[in-house]
N, CA, C and O atoms as CSV, one atom per row, in Angstrom:
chain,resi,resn,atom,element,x,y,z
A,1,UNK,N,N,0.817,-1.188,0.000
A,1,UNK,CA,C,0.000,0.000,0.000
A,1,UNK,C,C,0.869,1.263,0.000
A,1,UNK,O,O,0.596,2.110,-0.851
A,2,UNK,N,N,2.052,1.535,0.989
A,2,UNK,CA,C,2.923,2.515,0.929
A,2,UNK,C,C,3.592,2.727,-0.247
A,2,UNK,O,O,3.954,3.883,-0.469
A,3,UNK,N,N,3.930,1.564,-1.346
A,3,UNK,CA,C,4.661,2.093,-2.665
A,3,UNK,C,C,3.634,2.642,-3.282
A,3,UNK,O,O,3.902,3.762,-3.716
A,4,UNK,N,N,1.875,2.047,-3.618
A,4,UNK,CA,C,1.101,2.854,-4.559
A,4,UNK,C,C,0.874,4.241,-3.362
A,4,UNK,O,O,0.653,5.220,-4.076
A,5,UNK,N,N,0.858,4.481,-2.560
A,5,UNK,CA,C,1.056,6.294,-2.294
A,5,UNK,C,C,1.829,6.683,-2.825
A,5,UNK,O,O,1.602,7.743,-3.409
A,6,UNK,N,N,3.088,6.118,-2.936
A,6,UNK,CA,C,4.463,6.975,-3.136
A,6,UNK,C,C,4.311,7.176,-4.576
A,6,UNK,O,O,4.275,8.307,-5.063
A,7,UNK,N,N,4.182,5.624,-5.583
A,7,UNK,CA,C,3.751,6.248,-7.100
A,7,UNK,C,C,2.629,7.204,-7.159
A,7,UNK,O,O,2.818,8.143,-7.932
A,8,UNK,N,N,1.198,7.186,-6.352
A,8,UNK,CA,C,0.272,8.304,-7.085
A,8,UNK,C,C,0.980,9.490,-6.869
A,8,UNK,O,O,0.998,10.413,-7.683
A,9,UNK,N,N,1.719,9.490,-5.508
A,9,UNK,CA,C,2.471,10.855,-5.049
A,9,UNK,C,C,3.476,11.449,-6.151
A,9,UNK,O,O,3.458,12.661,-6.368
A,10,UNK,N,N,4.323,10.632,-6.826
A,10,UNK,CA,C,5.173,11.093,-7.800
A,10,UNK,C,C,4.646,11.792,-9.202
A,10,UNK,O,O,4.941,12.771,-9.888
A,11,UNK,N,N,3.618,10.625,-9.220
A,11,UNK,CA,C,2.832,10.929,-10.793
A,11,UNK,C,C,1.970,12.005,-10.808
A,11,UNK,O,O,1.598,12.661,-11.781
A,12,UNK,N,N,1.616,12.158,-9.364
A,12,UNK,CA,C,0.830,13.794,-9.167
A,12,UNK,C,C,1.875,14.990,-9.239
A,12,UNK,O,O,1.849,15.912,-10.053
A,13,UNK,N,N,2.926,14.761,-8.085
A,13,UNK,CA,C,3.909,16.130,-8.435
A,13,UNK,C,C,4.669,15.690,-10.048
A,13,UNK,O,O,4.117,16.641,-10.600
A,14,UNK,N,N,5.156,15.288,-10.754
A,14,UNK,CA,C,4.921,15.345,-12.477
A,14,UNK,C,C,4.034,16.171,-13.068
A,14,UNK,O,O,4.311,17.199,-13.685
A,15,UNK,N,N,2.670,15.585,-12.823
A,15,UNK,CA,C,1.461,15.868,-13.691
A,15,UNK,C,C,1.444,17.398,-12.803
A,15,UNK,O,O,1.305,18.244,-13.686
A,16,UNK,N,N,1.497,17.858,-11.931
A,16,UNK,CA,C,1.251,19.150,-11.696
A,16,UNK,C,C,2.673,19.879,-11.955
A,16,UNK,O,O,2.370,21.035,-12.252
A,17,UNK,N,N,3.855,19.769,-11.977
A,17,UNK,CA,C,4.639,20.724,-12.930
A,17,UNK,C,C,4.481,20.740,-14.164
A,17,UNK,O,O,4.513,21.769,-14.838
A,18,UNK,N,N,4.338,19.882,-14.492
A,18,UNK,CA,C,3.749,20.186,-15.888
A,18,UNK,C,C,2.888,20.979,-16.337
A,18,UNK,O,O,3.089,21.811,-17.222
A,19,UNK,N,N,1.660,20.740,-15.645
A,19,UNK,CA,C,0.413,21.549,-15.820
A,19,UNK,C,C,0.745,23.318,-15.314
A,19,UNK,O,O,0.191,24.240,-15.913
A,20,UNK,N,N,1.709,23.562,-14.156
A,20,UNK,CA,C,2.122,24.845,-14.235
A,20,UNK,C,C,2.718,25.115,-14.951
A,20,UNK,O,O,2.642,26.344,-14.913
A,21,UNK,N,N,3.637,24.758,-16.018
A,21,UNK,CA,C,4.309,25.040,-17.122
A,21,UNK,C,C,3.694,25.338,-17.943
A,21,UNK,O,O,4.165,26.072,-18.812
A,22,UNK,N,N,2.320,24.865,-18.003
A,22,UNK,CA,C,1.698,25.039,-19.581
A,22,UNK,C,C,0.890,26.077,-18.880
A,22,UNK,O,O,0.578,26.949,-19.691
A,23,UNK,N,N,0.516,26.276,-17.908
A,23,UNK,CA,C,-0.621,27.576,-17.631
A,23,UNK,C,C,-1.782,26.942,-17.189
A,23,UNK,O,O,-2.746,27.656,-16.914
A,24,UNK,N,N,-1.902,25.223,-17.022
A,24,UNK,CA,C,-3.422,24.575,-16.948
A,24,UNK,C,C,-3.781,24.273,-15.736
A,24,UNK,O,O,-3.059,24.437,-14.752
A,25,UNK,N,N,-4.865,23.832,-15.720
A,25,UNK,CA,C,-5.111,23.802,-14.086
A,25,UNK,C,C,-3.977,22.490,-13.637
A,25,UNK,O,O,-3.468,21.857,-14.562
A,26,UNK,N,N,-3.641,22.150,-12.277
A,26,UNK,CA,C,-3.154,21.350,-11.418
A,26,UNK,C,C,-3.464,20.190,-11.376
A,26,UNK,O,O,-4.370,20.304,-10.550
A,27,UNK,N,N,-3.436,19.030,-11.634
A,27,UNK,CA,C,-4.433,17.557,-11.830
A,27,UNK,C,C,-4.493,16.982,-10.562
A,27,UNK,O,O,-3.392,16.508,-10.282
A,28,UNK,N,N,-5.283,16.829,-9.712
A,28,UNK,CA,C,-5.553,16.530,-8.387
A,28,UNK,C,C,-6.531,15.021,-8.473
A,28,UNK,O,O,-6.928,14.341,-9.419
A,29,UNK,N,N,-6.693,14.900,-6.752
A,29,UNK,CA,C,-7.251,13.889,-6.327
A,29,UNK,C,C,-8.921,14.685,-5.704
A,29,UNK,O,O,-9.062,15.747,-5.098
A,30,UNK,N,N,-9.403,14.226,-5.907
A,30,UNK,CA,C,-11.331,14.813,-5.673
A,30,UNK,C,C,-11.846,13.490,-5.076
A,30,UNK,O,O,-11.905,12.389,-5.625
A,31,UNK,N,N,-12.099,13.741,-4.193
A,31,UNK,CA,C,-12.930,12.762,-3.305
A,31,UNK,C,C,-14.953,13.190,-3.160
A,31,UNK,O,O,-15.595,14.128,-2.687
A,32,UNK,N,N,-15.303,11.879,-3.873
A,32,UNK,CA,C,-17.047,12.897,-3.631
A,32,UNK,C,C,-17.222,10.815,-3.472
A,32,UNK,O,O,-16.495,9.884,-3.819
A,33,UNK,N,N,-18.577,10.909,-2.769
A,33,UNK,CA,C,-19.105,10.375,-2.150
A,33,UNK,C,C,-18.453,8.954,-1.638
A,33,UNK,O,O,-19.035,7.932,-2.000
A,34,UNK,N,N,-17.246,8.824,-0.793
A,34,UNK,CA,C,-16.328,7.991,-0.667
A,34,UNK,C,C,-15.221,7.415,-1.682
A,34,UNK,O,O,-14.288,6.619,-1.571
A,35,UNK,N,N,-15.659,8.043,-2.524
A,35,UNK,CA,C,-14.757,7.637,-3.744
A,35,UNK,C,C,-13.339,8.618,-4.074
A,35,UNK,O,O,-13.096,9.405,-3.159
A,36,UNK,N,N,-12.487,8.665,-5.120
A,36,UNK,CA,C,-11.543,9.464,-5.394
A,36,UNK,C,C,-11.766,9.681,-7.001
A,36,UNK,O,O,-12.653,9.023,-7.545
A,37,UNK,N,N,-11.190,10.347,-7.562
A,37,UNK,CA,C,-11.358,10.636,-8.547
A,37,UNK,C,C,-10.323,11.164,-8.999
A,37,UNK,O,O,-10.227,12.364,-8.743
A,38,UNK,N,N,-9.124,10.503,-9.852
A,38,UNK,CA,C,-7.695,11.669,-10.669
A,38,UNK,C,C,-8.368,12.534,-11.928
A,38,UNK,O,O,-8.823,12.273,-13.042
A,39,UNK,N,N,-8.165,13.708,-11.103
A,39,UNK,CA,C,-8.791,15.136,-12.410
A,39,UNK,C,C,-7.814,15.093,-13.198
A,39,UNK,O,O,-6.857,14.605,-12.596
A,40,UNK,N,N,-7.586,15.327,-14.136
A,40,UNK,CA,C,-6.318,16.372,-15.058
A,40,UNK,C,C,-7.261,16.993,-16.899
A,40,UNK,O,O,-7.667,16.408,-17.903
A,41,UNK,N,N,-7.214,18.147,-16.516
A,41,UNK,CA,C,-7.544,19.314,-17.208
A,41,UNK,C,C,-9.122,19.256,-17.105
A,41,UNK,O,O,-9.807,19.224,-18.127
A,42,UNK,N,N,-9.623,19.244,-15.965
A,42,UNK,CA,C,-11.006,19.332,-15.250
A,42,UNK,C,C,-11.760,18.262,-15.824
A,42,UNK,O,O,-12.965,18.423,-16.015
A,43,UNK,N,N,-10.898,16.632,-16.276
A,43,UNK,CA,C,-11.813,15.262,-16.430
A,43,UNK,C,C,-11.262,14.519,-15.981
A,43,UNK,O,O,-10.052,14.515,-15.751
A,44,UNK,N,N,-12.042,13.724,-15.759
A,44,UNK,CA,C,-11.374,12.198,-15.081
A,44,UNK,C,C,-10.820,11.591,-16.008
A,44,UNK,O,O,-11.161,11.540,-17.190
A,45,UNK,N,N,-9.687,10.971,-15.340
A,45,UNK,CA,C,-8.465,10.610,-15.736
A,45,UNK,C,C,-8.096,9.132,-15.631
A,45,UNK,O,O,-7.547,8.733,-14.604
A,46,UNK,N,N,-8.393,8.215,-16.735
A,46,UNK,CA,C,-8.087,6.765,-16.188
A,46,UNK,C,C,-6.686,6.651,-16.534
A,46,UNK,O,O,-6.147,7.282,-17.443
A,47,UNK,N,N,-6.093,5.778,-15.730
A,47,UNK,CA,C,-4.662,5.436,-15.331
A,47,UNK,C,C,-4.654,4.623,-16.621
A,47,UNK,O,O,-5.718,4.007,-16.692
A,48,UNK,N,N,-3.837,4.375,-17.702
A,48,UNK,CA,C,-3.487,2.790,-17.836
A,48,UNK,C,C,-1.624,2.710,-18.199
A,48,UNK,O,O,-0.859,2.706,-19.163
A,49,UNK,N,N,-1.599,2.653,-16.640
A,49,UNK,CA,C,-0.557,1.882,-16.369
A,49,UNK,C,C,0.488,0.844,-16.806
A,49,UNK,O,O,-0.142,-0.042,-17.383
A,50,UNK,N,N,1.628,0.590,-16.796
A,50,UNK,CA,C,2.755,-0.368,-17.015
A,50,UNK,C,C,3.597,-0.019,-16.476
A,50,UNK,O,O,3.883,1.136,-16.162
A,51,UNK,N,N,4.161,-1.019,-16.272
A,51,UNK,CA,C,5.761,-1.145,-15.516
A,51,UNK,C,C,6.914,-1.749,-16.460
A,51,UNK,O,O,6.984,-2.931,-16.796
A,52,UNK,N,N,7.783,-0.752,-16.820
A,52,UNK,CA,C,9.553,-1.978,-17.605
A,52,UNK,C,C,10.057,-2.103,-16.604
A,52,UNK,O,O,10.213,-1.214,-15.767
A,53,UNK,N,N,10.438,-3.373,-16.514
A,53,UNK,CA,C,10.982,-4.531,-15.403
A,53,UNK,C,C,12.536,-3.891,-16.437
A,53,UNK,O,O,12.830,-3.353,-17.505
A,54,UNK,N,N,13.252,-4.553,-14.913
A,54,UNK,CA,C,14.669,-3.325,-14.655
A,54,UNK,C,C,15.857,-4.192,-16.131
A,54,UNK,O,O,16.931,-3.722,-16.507
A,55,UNK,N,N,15.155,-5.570,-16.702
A,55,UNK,CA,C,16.540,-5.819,-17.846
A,55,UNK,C,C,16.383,-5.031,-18.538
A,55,UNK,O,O,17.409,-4.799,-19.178
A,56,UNK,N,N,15.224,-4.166,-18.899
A,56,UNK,CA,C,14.779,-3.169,-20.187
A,56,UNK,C,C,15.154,-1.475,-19.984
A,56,UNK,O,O,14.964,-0.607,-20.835
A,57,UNK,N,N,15.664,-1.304,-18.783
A,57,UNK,CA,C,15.881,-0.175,-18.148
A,57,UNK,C,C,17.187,0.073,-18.860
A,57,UNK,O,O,17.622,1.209,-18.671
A,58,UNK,N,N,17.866,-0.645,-19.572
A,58,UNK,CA,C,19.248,-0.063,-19.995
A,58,UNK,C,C,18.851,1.108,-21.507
A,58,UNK,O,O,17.671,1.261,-21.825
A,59,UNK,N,N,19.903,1.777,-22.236
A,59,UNK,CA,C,19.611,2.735,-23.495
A,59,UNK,C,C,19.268,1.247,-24.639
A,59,UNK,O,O,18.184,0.987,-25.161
A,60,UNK,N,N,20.312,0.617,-24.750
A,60,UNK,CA,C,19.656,-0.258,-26.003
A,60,UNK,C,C,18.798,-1.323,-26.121
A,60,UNK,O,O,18.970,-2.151,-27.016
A,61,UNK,N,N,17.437,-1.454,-24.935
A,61,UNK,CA,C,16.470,-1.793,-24.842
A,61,UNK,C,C,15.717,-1.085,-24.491
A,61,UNK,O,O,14.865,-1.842,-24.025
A,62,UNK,N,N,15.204,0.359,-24.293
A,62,UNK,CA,C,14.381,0.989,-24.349
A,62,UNK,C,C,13.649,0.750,-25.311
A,62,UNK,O,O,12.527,0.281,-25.121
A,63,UNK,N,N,14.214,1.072,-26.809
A,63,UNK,CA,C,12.907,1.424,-27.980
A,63,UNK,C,C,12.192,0.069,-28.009
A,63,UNK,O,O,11.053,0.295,-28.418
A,64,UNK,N,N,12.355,-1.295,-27.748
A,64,UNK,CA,C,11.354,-2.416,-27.808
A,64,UNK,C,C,10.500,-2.311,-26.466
A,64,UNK,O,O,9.713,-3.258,-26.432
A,65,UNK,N,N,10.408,-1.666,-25.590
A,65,UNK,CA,C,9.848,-1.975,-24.793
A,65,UNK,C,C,8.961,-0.079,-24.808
A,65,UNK,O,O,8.269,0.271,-23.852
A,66,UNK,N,N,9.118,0.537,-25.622
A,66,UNK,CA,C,8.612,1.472,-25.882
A,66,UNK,C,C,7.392,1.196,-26.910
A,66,UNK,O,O,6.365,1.861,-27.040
A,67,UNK,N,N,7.777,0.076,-27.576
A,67,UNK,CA,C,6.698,-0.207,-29.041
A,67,UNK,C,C,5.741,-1.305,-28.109
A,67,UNK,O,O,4.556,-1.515,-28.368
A,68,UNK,N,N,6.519,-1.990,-26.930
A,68,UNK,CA,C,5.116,-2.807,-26.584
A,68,UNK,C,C,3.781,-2.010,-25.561
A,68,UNK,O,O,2.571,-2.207,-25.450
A,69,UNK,N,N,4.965,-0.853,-24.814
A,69,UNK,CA,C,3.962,-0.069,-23.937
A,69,UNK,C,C,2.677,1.164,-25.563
A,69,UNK,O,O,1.484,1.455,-25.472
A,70,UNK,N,N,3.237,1.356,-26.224
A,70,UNK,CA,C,2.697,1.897,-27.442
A,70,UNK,C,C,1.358,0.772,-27.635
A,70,UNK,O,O,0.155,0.870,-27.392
A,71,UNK,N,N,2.150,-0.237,-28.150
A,71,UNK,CA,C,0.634,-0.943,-28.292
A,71,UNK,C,C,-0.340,-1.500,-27.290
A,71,UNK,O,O,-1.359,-2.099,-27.635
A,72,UNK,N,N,0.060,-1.250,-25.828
A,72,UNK,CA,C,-1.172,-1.283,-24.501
A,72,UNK,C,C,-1.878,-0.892,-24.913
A,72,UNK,O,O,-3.019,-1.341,-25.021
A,73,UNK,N,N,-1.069,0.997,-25.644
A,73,UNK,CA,C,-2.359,2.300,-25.117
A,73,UNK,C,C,-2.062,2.487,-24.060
A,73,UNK,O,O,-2.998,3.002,-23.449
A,74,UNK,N,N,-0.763,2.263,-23.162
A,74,UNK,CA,C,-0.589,2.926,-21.744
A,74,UNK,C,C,-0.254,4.016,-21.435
A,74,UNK,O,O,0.955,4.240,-21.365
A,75,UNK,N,N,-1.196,5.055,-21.145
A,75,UNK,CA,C,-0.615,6.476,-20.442
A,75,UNK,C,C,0.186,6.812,-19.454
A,75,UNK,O,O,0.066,7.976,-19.073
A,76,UNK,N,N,0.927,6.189,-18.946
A,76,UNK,CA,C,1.555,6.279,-17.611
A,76,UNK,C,C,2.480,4.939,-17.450
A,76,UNK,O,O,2.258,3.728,-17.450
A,77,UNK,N,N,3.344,5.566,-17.347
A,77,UNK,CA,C,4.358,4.495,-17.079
A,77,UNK,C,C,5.641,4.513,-16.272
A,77,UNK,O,O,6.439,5.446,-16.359
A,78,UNK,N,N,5.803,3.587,-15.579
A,78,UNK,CA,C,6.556,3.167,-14.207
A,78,UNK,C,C,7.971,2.711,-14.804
A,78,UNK,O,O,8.100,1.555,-15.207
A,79,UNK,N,N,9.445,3.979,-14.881
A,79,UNK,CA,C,10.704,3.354,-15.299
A,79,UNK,C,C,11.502,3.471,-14.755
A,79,UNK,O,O,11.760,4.573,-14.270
A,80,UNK,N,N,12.366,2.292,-14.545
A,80,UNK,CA,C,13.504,2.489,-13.406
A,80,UNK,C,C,14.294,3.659,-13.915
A,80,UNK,O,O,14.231,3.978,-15.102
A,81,UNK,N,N,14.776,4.079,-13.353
A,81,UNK,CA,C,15.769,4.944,-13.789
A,81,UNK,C,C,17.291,4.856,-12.580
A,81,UNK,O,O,17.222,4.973,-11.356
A,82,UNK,N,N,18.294,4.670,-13.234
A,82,UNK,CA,C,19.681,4.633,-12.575
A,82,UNK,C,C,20.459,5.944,-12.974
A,82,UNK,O,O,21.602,6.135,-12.559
């Protein structure tokens, strides 16, 4: 449970420098009737997620593992970085 805080936590401060860079609103968390809700540019925001597992984390395996997250359709994505 403590690592998915720490990822929504990261992917929120991202998504909100960004959004001050461009001038747009802030993409937040909205809580209405027990629920949560990720805003970004005043709509809800579905996650779709992936993770590159750390053999793909090097420069000359990036671009294959760039063409498989491409064909998810994943908006968001989890990369090691060294």
């Amino acid at each position: 449970m403590f690592h998915r805080i720490m990822r929504l936590s990261l992917i929120l401060t991202g998504a909100a420098g960004l959004a001050l860079a461009q001038g747009k609103p802030i993409p937040q968390l909205v809580k209405s009737g027990g629920r949560y809700t990720f805003v970004v540019d005043g709509k809800p925001f579905l996650i779709l997620g992936a993770q590159v597992n750390n053999p793909n984390a090097f420069p000359d395996l990036m671009e294959p593992a760039w063409l498989k997250l491409k064909a998810m359709h994943a908006n968001t994505i989890e990369y090691p970085v060294y």
